[in-house]
N, C-alpha and C positions, 0 to 999 in steps of 0.2 A: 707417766705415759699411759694413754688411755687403752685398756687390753680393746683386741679388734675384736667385731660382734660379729657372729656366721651368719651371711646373707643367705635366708633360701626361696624356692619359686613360692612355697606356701604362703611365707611372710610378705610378698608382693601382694599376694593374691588377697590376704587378710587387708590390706591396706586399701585395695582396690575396691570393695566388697565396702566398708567404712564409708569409705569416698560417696559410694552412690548411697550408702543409707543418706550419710549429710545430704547430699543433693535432695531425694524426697524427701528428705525431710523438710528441707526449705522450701522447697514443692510450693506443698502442700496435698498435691495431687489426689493422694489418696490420704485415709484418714491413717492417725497417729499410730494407733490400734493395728491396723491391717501391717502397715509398714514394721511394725515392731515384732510381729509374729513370722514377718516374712524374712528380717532380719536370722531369728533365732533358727528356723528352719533352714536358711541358706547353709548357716556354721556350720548347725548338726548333720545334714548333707554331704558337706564339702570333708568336714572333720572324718567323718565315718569311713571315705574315702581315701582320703589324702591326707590323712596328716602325719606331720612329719615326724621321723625316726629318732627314740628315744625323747618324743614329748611326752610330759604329763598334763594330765585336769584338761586335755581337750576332746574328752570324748563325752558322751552323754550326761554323766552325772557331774562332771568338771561347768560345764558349757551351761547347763543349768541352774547347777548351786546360786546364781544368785538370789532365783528366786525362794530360798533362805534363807537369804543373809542375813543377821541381824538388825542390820541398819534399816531393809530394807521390812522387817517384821515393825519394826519402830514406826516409822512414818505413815503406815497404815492403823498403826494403832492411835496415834496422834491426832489421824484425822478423826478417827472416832470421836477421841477426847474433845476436839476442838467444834466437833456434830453436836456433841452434850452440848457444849456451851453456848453454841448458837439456838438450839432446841429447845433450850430452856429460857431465851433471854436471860442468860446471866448476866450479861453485861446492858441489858435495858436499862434498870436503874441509873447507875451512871450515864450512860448516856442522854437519858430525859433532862437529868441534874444540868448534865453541861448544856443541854439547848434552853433551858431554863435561864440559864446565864447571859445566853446570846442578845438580848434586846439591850441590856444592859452595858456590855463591854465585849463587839460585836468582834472584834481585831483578837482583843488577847484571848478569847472564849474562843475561837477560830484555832490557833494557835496550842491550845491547851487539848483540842481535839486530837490535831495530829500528835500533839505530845502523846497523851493515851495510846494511840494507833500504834507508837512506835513502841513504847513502852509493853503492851498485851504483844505484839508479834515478836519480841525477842523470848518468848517463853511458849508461843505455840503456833502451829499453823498458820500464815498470813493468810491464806486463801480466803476462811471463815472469818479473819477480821474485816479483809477488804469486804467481802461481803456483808456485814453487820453493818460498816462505815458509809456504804454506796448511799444509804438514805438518809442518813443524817445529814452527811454534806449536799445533799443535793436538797434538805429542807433549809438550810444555813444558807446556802447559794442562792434561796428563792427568797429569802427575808433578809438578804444584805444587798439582793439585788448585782447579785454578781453569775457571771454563767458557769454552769457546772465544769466548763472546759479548763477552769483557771483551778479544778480543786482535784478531780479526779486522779490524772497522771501525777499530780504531788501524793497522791494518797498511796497510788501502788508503788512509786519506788519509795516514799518512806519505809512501809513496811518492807522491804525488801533489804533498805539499808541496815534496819533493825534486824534483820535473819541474819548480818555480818558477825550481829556481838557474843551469843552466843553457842552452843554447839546442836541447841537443837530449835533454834529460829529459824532454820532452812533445814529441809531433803537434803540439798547439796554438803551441810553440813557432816549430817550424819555419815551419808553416801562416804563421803572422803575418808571420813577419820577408819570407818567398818575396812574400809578397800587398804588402807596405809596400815593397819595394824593398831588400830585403840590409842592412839598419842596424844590423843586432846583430854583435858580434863572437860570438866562443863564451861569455865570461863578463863579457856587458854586461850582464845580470840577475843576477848573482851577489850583490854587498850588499844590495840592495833583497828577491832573492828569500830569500837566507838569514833575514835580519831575521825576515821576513813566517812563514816556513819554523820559526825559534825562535818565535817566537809562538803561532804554532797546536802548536806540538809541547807548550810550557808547558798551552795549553787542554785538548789530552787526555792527558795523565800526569795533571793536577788533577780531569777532569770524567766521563773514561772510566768509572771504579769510579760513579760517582754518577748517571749519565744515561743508561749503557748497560744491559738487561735485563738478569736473571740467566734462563738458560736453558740448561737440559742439552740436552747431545747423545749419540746413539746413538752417535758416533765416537768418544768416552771408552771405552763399551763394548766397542766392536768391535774399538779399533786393535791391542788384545793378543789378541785371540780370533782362532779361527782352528785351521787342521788341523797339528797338527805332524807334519814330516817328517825321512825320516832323511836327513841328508847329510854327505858328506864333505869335510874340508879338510885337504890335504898343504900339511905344513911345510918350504918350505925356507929356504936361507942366506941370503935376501933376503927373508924374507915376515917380515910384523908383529910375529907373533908367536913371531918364532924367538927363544929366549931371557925366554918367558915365564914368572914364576913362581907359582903360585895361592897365595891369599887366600882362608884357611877352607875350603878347596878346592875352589875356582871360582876360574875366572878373569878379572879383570876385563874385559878389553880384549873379552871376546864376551856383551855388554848382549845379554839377551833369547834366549839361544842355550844350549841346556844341553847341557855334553858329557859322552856317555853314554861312549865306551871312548876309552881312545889306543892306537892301534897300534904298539910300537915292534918292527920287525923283526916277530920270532915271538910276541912276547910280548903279551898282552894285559893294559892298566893299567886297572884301576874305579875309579869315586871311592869315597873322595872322596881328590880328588889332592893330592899333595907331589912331582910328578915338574917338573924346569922342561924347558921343550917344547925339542924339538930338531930340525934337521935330518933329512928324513925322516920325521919319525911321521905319522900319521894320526890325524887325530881323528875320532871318529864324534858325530856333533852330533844335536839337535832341536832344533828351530825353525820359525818359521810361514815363511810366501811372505813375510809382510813384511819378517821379519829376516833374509831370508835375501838379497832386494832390498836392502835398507840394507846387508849384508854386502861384496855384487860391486858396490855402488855406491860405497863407501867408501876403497876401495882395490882399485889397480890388480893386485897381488900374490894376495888375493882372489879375482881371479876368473880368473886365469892357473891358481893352482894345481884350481879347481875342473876346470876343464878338461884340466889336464894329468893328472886321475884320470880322466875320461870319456874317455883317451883322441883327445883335440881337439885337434891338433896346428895351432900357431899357424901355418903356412903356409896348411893348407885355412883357418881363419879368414879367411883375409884371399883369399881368392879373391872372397869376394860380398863386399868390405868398403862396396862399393853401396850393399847391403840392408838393411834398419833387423833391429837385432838385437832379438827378443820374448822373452817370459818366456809361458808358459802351463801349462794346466793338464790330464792327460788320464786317464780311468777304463780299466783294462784289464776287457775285455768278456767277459762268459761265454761259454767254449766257444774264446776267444782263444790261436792258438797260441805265446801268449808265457809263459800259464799253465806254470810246475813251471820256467821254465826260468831263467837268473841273464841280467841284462842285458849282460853281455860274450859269454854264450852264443849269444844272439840276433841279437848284431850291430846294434845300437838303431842306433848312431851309423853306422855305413855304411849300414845299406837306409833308415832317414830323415832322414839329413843333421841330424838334433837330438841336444842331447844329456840325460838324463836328470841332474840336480841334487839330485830329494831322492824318495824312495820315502814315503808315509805310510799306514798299513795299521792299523784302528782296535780290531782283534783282541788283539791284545797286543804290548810294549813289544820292540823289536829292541834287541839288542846285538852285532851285524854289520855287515862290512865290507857295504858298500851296494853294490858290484859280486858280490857271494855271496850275496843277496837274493833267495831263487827267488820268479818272482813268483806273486801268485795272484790272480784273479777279487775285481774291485772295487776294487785297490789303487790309488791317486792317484798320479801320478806327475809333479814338478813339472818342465817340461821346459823346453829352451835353445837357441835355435837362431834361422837368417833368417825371416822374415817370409814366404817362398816356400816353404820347407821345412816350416812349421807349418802355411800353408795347406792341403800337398799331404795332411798328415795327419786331413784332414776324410774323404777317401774310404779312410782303411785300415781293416777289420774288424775288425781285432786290437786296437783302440783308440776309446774313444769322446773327440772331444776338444772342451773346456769352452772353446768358443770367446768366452761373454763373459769369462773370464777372464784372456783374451789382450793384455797391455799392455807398451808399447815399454820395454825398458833402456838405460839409457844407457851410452856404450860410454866407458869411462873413461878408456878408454887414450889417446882425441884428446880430452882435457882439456887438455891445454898447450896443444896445437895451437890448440883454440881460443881458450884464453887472450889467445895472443901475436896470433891475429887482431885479436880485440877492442879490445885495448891498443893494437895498432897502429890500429886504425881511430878510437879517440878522440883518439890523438896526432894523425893526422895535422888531423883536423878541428880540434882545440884550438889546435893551433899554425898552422894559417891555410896550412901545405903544403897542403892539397888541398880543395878545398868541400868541403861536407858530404855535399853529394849522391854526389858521385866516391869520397870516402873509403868511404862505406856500400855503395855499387855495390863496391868494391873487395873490402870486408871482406865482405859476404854470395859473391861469388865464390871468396874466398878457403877460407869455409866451404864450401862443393861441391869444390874442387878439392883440400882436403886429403881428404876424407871423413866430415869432421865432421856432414855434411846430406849425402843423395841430392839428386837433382831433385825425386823426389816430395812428400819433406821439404821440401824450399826451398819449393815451390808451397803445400802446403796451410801451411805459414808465414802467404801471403800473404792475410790477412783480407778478402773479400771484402766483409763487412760493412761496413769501414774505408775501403775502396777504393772503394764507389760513392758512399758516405756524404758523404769528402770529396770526390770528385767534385760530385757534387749540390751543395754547399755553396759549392766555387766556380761554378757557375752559377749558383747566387741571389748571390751575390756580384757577379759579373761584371753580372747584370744586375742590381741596385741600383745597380751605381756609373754603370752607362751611357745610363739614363734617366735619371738625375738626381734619384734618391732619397736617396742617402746623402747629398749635398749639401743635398738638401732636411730629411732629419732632425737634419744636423749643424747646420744653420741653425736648429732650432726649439732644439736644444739649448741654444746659444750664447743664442739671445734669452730663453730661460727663468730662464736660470742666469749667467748674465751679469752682470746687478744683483750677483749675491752675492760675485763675485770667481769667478777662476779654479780655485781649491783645492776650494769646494762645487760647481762647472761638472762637474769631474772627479770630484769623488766621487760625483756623481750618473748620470754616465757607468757609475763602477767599477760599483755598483750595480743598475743595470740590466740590465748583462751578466753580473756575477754572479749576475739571478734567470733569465736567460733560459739559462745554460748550467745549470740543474737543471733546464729545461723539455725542452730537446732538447741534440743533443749539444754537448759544448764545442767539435770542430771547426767546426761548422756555427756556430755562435755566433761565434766568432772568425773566419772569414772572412766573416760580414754584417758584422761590427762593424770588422772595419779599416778600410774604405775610410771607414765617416763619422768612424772616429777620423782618419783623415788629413783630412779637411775641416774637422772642429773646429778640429785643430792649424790649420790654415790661415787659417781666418774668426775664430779668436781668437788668432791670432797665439803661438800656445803651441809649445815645441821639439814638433816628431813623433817623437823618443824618447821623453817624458812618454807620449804619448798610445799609442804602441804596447806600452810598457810597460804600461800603463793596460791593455790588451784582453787582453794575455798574462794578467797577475796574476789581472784580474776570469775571464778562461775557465777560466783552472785552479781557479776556487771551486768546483770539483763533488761538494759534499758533500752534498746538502741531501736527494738522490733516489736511491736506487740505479741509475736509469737517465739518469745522470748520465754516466757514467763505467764503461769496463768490468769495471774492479779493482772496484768498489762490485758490480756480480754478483757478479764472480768469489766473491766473500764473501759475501753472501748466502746461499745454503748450508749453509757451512758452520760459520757465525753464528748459523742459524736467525732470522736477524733480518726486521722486517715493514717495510713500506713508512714508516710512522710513526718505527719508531727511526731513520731516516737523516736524517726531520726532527727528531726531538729532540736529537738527539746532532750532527749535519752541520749545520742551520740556526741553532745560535751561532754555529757557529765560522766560516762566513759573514760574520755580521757583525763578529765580532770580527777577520777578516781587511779587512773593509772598513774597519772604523775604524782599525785599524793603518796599512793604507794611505792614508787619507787623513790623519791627524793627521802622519806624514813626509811629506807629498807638498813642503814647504816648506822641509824638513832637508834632503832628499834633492837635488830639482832646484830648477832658478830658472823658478819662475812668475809 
């Protein structure tokens, strides 16, 4: 017999108060932010006043604790961790390798992508992977001649499937087990999540081509368009392509890159070549800002020799190794006394701390050394240099500079660096050396103190959006569980569901939380819904493994809405897709994540 729960006005009032956060939240109305602080202040208002007799943890430091929590100290550090590795292009290399593959074996190269996707987001942040992933696939979508709309939404819910298998692939992960009392190891959702995780991957490989829109994008157009410029790459005894040989006379190893002379010594070679490249030459190249970003992103050698022509001697590099290294764009101005004169003449790299990359002049085609370049009025000049040094170039006359064109490179060469962070910071969490909290605290320190992240980095890392959000979420949490709501709806659950057995109890549970995280976010979802999954488990005498399981699997169903989930924006965009394809295409696979889980719920555990 289920003992009876004491109904009071307060606990109305907490439910009431919930209700409308969901509502704007669904909104949209107002931003996430506003609404989450306005949530926190309602409580601590309402609490200060009213709250009811012989409650604990709902007064100030109750109502706020979660903004400690550890789970919640975790995933801010995570992001860190997962800032290193986008900062760094760690994950470039591999990524070039596999589009490297793509001409080749354009289907299973495809395929081997999302495998990677799934595989890196069960160990860190999906956010930062969706976003590394957004241009690869949209460069594979424009070279198989397929539209982005057919890859994007498979990209976000894959990684999101992969946030199922582990404990710290998802916030919601963490969020649960910190709220439930620490009951998950690192891969106590692993069979259950994989399972769940093959399933919906069979749904969209089968359903994507059929349910997804067909919709072009500008970005097919644009991603090759663009200004070509002239730039140079020195060859030496360690670089890529030392010991290249050309094919019909080009050479493969520079996709998207045309080379106009090689410099050997005094001698100048034209195409089309049969020379194989050696030590010392110089090639004089064209190519857009984008290939030429893919270029010094690519390889560490790359962007050494690019600099050792500019000039840029790797000690001053590394004096502001601080400052985030930019990539931008600037017009040399009429009347500029840089006009008629060659960029070594001028002294670019000493009076502006930057260095010049690629000269593009739309007059007609160069075949010169790009340090012998005299310049002249209107000529584009793609430059390289600190974040402070590019700013200071907004007040020189000599120069107009395309400050939206200004966007951060990654510094390639603390790619290991942050590698071996990372790796260390899963191991230690995986193997039970150090919480998860301490390990991520560790590992995002460890990214600041090598140089892989500044401070300023680190901080704008820290998603403020995410940070009050779950804030907010455990004070509706806190206060559900401490009026005696969650016990009160876990009570209505149990006598509902009860008659049908424990199997339909809990699939009716999965379900519900399944529709309520496409309503607002799945953190917020996952910390109301723990505390009454712990009541269930309690009032129907079910393991509280099942049931926290149950809250994890059902919050990560965030398919149905783009404002589900961040990775569902993130794509948005660049999908071109409308609010409706997330339910055409996201709300089967919903269900068919519920039925899966509930048709095992009796394989799996003992109910």
């Amino acid at each position: 017999m289920v003992a009876e729960i004491a109904v009071t006005w307060q606990m109305w009032a907490t439910m009431a108060i919930i209700a409308i956060a969901v509502y704007l939240y669904f909104r949209e109305q107002f931003s996430i932010e506003s609404i989450s602080v306005g949530i926190i202040v309602v409580f601590l208002i309402f609490f200060h006043f009213f709250a009811p007799d012989g409650s604990d943890g709902l007064d100030s430091k109750g109502l706020l604790s979660g903004f400690a929590a550890p789970a919640l100290i975790a995933i801010m550090a995570l992001l860190v961790v997962g800032q290193g590795m986008y900062h760094t292009g760690a994950l470039e290399g591999p990524i070039v390798r596999i589009n490297s593959a793509l001409e080749k074996q354009p289907r299973r190269t495809l395929g081997l992508v999302f495998l990677v996707a799934f595989a890196v987001s069960m160990f860190m942040n999906n956010t930062p992977v969706v976003v590394m992933f957004i241009p690869v696939l949209t460069a594979m979508a424009l070279r198989m001649r397929r539209n982005t709309s057919h890859l994007m939404m498979p990209l976000s819910f894959i990684c999101i499937l992969a946030g199922m298998t582990t404990l710290i692939g998802s916030s919601t992960n963490l969020l649960v087990n910190g709220e439930t009392g620490e009951q998950l190891s690192f891969f106590t959702q692993f069979k259950p999540g994989l399972i769940l995780a093959a399933v919906g991957a069979v749904y969209i490989v089968i359903f994507a081509p059929i349910l997804l829109p067909e919709r072009k994008t500008l970005e097919n157009e644009l991603s090759e368009a663009g200004r070509q410029y002239i730039a140079q790459i020195a060859i030496s005894s360690s670089h890529p392509l030392n010991g290249a040989s050309p094919i019909a006379g080009l050479y493969p190893a520079l996709k998207n890159v045309t080379v106009r002379m090689i410099q050997r010594g005094e001698t100048s070679l034209l195409p089309p070549f049969e020379e194989t490249l050696q030590p010392d030459d110089i090639l004089i190249v064209a190519a857009t800002r984008k290939s030429l970003r893919s270029l010094l992103s690519s390889d560490e050698q790359y962007l050494k020799s690019m600099l050792n022509i500019a000039g840029f001697h790797d000690g001053a590099y590394r004096d502001n190794s601080s400052d985030a290294i930019v990539i931008s764009e600037a017009v040399v101005a009429p009347g500029s006394r840089m006009v008629g004169r060659s960029i070594e003449q001028i002294g670019f790299r000493r009076n502006t701390g930057c260095l010049v990359l690629g000269i593009q002049r739309r007059t007609r085609m160069i075949r010169s050394r790009m340090l012998d370049i005299r310049l002249e009025a209107g000529d584009v000049l793609l430059l390289f240099g600190y974040e402070k040094n590019m700013r200071d170039l907004r007040t020189n006359r000599d120069l107009l500079l395309l400050d939206w064109s200004t966007s951060e490179l990654p510094d390639i060469r603390k790619s290991m660096a942050a590698r071996l962070i990372f790796a260390g910071t899963i191991f230690t969490a995986a193997t039970g050396l150090l919480p998860i909290e301490i390990a991520a605290l560790t590992g995002a320190m460890g990214m600041i103190a090598t140089g892989c992240l500044n401070i300023r980095q680190a901080i704008r890392a820290l998603d403020m959006k995410i940070f009050l959000l779950i804030g907010a979420a455990f004070t509706m949490s806190i206060a559900l569980k401490n009026t005696g709501g969650a016990d009160f709806l876990a009570q209505q659950t149990v006598e509902a569901f009860m008659p049908f057995g424990n199997q339909i109890m809990i699939a009716a549970m999965f379900l519900m939380i399944a529709l309520m995280t496409n309503i607002i976010s799945n953190t917020a979802t996952a910390l109301i819904f723990a505390p009454i999954a712990l009541s269930v488990s309690e009032q129907a005498q079910i393991d509280p493994l099942v049931m926290i399981l149950t809250v994890i699997f059902a919050a990560n169903c965030s398919f149905a809405t783009p404002i589900a989930y961040q990775t569902n924006l993130l794509v948005l965009g660049p999908g071109r897709y409308k609010f409706k394809d997330f339910v055409k295409f996201g709300g089967p696979l919903v269900i068919v994540i519920w039925l899966t889980y509930s048709l095992m719920l009796p394989v799996m555990f003992d109910i």
